[in-house]
Structure formats: C-alpha cells, structure tokens
N, C-alpha and C positions, 0 to 999 in steps of 0.2 A: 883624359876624358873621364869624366865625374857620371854617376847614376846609370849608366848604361849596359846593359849584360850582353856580353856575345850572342850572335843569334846562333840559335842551334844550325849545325851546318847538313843535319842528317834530318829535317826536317818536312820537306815536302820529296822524300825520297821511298816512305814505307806505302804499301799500299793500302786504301781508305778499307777500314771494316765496317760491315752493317749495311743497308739494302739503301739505295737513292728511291725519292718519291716517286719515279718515272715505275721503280721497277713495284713498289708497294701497291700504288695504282693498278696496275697493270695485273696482277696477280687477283687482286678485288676484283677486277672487271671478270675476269677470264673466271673464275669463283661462279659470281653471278651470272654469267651465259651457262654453264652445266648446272646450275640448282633451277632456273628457270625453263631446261630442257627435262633434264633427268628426274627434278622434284615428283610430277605430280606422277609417275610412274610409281615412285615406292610411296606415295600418300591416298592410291586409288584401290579401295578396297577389292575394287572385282578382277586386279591383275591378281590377286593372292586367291580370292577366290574360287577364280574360274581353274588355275594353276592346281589346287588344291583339289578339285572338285573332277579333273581329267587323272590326277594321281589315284584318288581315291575309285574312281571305275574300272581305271585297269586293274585294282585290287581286288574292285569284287567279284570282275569278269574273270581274273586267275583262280578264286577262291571260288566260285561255281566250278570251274573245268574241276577242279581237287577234290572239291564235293561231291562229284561224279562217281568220280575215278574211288574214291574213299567209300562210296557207299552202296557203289555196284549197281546206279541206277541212274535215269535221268535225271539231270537238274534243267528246268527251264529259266531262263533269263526275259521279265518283262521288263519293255521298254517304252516310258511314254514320256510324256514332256516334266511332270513330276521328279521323275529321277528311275532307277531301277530296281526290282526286286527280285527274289529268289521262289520259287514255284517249283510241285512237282507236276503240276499240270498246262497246257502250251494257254490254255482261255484269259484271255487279256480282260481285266484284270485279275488281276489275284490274289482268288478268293479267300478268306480266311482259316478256310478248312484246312488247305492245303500249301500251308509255306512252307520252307526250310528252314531250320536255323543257323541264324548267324557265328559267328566264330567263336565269341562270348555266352550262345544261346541263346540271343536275341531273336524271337519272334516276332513279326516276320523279317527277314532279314532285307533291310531296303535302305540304298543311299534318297536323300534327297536332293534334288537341284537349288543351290542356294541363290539367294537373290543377286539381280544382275547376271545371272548366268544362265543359256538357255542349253537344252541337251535335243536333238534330233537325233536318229537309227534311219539305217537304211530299211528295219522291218520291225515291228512293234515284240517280236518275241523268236527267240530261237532256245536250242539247248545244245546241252551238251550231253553223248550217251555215256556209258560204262565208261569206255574206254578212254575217253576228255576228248571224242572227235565233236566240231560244232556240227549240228546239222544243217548250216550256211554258211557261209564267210558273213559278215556283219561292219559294218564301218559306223563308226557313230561320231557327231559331230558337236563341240563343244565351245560354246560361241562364249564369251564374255569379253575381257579388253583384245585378245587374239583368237583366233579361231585356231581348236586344236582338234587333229581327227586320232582317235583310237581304231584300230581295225582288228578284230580276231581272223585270223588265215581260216580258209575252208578247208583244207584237207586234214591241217594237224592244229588248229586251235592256239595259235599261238596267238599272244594278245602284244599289241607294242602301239 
C-alpha cells in the first residue's frame, strides 16, 4: 500500500483541552445575570454616600463624648436635617458665638448631610456632661439606598 500513513492508534484516547461553546456560553450568561444584579449597586453614588455619611456621625458623636470628657465641660450635639454640629450651648441652632472646635480646629465643627441622603434624631439636641454621660439615649436615623440607625446608649454614651 502506496501513500498512506498508519493512523495514530493513541489518538481519540487523550482528553480534549480548552473549554466547549456550551461551557463559554454559559459562563457569559451567568457574567451577565450578577453585572445586571450587582452593577448598579457599586455605580449608585448614595450607597457610598449614605455608608459614608453613617461612618462619619458616629465619629463625631465619639469625638463630642471626648470632648467632653477632654475639657471638663458640656459638649452639646445639634441635630437637624442639615447634618450635625458641635455647641457649648443646648439652643437649636447653633449660634455662632458658641461652637466647639473641630479636631483640626475647624470652626464650627459640623458634619453635613450629603445629597441623596436624609438624617432624622429622635430629638433635635442632647449632650454630653464632664464625664461623656449622654443626657438621653438618642437614635438617629440615616436613610439613603439603606436605612442605617446610629444609637448613643443612655446611661454610658456609648455610640454603635
């Protein structure tokens, strides 16, 4: 027999490498169901902000109680839909005569509520004495893509 090569005998015996269209498909789809769930979550600015903006209250609510306690006097904490500031006096709003300084020295020292994101309190102002006791328990609530509640504890000021 003329022109003809043995056929390989180990030939349809290894197993195939590299992925079948079924499986490439398949992958693509299942891709595009979690970019079409999950996407607009990390593309929505007021999930970061709101997230951000509950971080940032429980800082300054810690940073009053310390203030306190630091300077051997009342700190009062106003709270309105704006956002919150630092007061040695409880009179809502707060006045310019009398604010505290921020960490940096910022006068007056006041978060504000950023856009898409709303702030409620269960009371428009409370403080903290000498000692960093609150003079309420206070729960404040922080709406943007989730609704997050901050609460300072009434007996020992604990903020979480």
């Amino acid at each position: 027999m003329m022109g003809f090569a043995p056929l390989n005998p180990s030939y349809g015996s290894h197993a195939s490498r590299g992925f079948t269209l079924v499986e490439l498909v398949s992958i693509i789809v299942i891709a595009g169901i979690l970019a079409a769930v999950a996407g607009p979550r990390f593309f929505n600015a007021s999930t970061f902000a709101s997230r951000g903006y509950a971080d940032a209250s429980s800082g300054f609510l810690r940073y009053a109680q310390k203030l306190a306690v630091a300077r051997h006097a009342g700190v009062t904490v106003q709270i309105d839909s704006a956002g919150l500031a630092l007061c040695t006096t409880a009179g809502n709003p707060c006045g310019d005569a009398n604010p505290w300084p921020g960490p940096q020295g910022d006068t007056p020292y006041r978060i504000d509520v950023p856009n898409g994101v709303t702030l409620a309190g269960s009371a428009t102002n409370f403080s903290f004495d000498a000692q960093g006791r609150p003079s309420a328990g206070i729960t404040l609530t922080i709406s943007g893509d989730t609704v997050r509640t901050l609460t300072v504890e009434a007996e020992t000021g604990y903020v979480y």
